[in-house]
N, C-alpha and C positions, 0 to 999 in steps of 0.2 A: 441515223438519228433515231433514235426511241422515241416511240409511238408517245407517250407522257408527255415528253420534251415536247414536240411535236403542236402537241394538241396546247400548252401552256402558251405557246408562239402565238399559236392560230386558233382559236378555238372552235371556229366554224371548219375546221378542218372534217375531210369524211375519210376514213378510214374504209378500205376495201375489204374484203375478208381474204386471205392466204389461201394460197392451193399451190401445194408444195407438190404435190403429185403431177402439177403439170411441168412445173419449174423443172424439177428431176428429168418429165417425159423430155422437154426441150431441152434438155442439158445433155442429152443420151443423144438428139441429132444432129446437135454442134458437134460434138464430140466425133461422131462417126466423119463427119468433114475435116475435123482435124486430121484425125489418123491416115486420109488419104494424101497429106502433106509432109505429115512425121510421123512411121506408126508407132514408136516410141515416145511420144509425146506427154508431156506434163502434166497431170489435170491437180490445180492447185486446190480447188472447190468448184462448188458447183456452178460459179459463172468465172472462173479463173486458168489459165492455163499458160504453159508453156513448151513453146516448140524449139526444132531446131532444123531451121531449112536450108542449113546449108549443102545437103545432096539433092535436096527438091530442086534446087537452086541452078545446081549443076547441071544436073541433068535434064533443066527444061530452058538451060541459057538464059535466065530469066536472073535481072536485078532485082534484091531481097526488097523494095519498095514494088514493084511489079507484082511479085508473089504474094505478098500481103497480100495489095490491092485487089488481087485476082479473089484470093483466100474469102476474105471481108466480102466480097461482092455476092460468094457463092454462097455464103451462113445468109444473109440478107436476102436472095433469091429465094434458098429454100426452107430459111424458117421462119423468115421477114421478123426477126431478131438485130440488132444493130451491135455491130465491133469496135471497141477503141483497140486498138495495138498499139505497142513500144517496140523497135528493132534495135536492138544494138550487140555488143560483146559479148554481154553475159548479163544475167539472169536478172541482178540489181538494178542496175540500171535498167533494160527494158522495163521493167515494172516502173518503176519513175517514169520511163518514156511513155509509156500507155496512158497517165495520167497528164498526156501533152494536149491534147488535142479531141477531148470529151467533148458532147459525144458524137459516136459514130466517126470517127477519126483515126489515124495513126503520126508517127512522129520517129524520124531516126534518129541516132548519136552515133556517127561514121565510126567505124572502126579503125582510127587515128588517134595516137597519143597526144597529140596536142586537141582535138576535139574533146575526147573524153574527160582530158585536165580541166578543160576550159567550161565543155557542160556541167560539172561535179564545183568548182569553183564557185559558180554563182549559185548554187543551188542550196535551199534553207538546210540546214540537216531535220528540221521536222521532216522535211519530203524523202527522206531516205526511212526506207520501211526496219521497224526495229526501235526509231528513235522513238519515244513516245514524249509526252506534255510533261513529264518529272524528267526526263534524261532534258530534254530541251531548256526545262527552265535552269537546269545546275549548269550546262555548257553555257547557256547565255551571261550568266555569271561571272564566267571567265574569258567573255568576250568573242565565243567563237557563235557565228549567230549564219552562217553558212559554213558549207565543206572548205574554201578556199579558208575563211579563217583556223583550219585546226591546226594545219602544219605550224606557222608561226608558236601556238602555244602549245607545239609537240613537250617539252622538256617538263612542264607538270602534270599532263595527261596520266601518268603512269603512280605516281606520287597520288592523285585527286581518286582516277577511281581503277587504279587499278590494271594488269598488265594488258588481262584480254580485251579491255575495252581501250585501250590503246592500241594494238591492234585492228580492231574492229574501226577504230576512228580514223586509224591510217588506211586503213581500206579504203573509207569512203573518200578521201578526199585524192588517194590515186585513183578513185574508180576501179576497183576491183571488186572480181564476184566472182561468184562462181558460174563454169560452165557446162557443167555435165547435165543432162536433162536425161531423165529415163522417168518411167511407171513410178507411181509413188508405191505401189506394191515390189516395187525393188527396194525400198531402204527400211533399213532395221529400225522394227517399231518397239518402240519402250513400253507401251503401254493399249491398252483396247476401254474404254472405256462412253459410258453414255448417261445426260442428265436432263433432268426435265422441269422446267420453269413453269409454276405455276401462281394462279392466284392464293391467298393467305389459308392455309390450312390446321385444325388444330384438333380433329377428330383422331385418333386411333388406327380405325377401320379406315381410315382415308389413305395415311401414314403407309400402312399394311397396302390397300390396292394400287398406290402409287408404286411402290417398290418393287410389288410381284411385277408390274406393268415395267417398268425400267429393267428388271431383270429377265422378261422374255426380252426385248430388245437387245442386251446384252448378249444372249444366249446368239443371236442372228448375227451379230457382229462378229464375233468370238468362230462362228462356224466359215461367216464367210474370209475371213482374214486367217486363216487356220491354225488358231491358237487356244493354248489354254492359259490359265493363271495360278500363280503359288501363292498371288499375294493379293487381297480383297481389300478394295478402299471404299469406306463409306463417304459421301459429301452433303451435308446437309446447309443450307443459308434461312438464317431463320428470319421471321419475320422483321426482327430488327435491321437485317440486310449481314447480320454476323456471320460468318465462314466456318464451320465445322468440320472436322473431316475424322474417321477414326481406320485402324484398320488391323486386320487379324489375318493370321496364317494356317490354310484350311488343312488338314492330315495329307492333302493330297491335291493334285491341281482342278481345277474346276475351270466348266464351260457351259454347264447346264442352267436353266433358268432354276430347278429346282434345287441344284446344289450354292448357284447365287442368291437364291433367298433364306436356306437356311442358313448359312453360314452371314449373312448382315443382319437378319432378323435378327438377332443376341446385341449387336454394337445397335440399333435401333433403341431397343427396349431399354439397355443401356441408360441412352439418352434420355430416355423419357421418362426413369427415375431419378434420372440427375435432375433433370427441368420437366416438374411436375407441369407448367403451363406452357408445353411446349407449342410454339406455332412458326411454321415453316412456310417456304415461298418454293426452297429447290429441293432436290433431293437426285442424289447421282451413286453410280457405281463405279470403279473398275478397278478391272486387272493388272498386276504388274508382275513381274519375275514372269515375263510368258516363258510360256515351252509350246513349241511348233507341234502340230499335230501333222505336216505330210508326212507323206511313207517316202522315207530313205530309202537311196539306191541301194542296190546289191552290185559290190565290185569284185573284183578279179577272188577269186577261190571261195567263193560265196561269202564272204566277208561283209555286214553291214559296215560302211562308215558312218559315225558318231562324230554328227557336228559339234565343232569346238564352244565354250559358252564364250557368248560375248563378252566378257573383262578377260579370254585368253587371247580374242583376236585384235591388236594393232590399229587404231582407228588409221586410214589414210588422210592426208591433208583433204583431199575432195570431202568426207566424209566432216571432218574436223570443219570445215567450211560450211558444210552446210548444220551441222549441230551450231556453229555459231548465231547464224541467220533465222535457227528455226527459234533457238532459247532467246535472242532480240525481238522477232516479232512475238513473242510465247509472251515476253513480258509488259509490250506495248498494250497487247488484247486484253490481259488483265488491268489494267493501268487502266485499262477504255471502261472496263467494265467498273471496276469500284467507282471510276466516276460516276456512273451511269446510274450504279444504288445512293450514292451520297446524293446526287442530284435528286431521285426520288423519294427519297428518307427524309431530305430537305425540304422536298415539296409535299409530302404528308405532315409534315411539322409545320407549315405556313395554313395546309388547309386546317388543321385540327386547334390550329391559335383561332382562324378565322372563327371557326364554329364555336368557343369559347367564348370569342368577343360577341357574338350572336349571341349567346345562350344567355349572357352577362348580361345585355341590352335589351330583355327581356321579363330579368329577373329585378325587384324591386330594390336589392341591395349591388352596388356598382365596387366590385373590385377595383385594387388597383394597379394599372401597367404603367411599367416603365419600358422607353425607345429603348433597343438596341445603336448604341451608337455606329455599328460595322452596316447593319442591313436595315435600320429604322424600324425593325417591325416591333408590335407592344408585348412584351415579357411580363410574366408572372412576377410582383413587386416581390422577390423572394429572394437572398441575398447571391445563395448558393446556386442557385437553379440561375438565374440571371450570369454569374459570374463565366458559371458550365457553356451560357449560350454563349457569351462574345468571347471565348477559348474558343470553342468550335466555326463562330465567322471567323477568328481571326486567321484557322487553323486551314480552314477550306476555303480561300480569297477565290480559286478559279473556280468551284463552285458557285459561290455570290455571282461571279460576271454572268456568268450561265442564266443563273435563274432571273436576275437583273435588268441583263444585257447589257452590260456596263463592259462593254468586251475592251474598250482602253485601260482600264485599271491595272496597277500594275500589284502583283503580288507581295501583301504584306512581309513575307518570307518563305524561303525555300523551304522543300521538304525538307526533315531532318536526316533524312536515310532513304537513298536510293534501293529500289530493287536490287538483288543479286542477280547481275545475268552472266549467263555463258559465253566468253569469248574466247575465238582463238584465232589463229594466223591460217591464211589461207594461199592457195598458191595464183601465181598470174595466170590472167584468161589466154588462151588462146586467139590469137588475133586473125584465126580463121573459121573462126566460129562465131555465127550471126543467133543471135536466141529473141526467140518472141514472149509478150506475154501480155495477154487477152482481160479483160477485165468489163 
């Protein structure tokens, strides 16, 4: 939940101050306890992960609930940190499972077809990671309101949104996921990139030390994941909560913080004679078209080999699986987040009425407001301006419940247009394969 939201709840609420540096230090000794379990092990973020025990399993003749157990006992002993775990087939579901039995818990899904049918069955499709509050509201629509509901309306799935999200929805409702677990520094990265949230900015000089600041961090990133870039994106979110993004193609590939600043300084400055009054919240970098920077082996007759580019290599279905899973959750986070600015945008626009009606009540001549009929609150007597606000309640209904807390209200209407996501067909887990995942 955002701190804003948060405090609008609670307002006696007390906020602690962050220290990310310790978060990190203890994320670094869970981690080292992982690896004595799976040293190929998953680290999905920095409190998120996934294993695969099923040689730990073997080899210590231990039931995958026993190993948990054991696992979870030893993170809790030595970092007195606490674990939910999910065990099941594969990847997807674990993660559902983990969210069984918060906190400090674990929860399995047997590695049986009819278990798995029957756990995926009763299960919301919000609780399946991917789906977000815009995919949930357009299925609900169509009457599928769990996973057990989709097969039934399999025959318009494909027609409504589309081939891979028909796939992706038959996924879920057999329960299937994928299974392969390795280093996330094993899978081919599209992109290296890094951005930074700030309070309301509209200085120049600000602009300028933000950016050099984002682009040494970039430069750290870039080194340690051993890449360069062909291709520079700038991102900017301006103070309205609007999305900006531009991007240019530098002579040659970059990784330096000094050749990431010159080459976005121009698309900056850009900006800032488009919109004389420019004022910004985010400002972000990156990289795309990488080019690997390790040193290539020398094979048989001193011959370097020249790895292939990636649109010549063949995605595998594992591969295909997980770009599905990764562009579903890619597009839920977003979905989280423009809530999260509309919610705020919303709530800067309720305090700055309030301050109006202050200012009004104050002032010997008394404007006049007209209710909003969607949110009650009092509008500028303006015909246009007034018209603009109850478009926008009508347009953000899960917004209103939010800021409201009217959470029964049922949405005036569906979005008009879902996100484009990425889906494709995956192959069956392996039913001897047990996967965990930490949260």
């Amino acid at each position: 939940m955002a701190s804003f939201v948060a405090k609008k709840l609670c307002p006696q609420l007390i906020c602690l101050p962050q220290n990310y540096e310790k978060y990190t230090e203890k994320a670094k000794e869970i981690r080292a306890i992982f690896a004595q379990y799976d040293p190929t092990f998953e680290s999905a973020s920095i409190d998120e992960a996934y294993l695969n025990l099923t040689a730990y399993c073997t080899e210590n003749e231990l039931d995958p609930e026993e190993a948990v157990q054991r696992m979870r006992a030893e993170v809790l002993e030595k970092t007195k940190i606490s674990v939910s775990a999910g065990i099941a087939a594969n990847a997807k579901i674990a993660k559902i499972a983990s969210n069984k039995n918060k906190p400090n818990g674990q929860f399995r899904v047997p590695n049986e077809r009819e278990a798995i049918m029957k756990f995926m069955e009763e299960l919301p499709v919000r609780k399946v990671n991917g789906v977000g509050r815009v995919f949930e509201r357009e299925l609900d629509a169509i009457g599928i309101k769990t996973c057990g509901d989709i097969y039934p309306q399999r025959a318009i799935l494909t027609k409504l949104f589309g081939e891979k999200a028909f796939h992706f929805l038959m996924q879920c409702y057999l329960g299937l996921g994928r299974t392969k677990i390795q280093p996330v520094e094993n899978y081919e990265r599209k992109s290296v990139g890094t951005e930074r949230t700030f309070h309301e900015i509209g200085n120049k000089e600000e602009f300028r030390a933000k950016l050099w600041s984002i682009a040494e961090e970039l430069e750290k990133d870039l080194a340690r994941t051993e890449f360069k870039g062909r291709t520079l994106v700038l991102k900017v979110k301006l103070a309205t909560f609007e999305v900006l993004s531009r991007q240019c193609q530098p002579p040659r590939a970059v990784s330096t913080a000094k050749d990431l600043y010159a080459f976005s300084l121009p698309m900056l400055e850009k900006l800032e004679k488009e919109m004389p009054d420019l004022k910004m919240r985010l400002l972000g970098l990156r990289c795309t078209n990488l080019v690997s920077t390790k040193k290539v082996g020398i094979e048989l007759f001193g011959f370097t080999s020249r790895p292939k580019p990636a649109s010549e290599v063949a995605d595998s279905p594992v591969e295909q699986e997980i770009e599905t899973e990764e562009a579903f959750e890619k597009a839920a986070r977003e979905e989280l987040q423009e809530e999260l600015d509309d919610l705020e945008k919303l709530s800067q626009e309720v305090s700055e009425s309030t301050e109006r009606q202050d200012e009004a009540a104050a002032s010997p001549s008394q404007p006049v407001y007209w209710d909003c009929p969607i949110c009650s609150r009092p509008q500028v007597a303006e015909d246009r301006a007034f018209n603009d606000h109850v478009d926008y309640c009508l347009s953000r209904q899960t917004i209103k419940e939010a800021v409201q807390g009217a959470s029964d209200a049922v949405p005036a209407e569906a979005p008009a247009a879902s996100k484009t996501r990425k889906r494709r067909t995956t192959e069956s887990p392996d039913p001897r394969q047990k996967r965990l995942f930490f949260s």
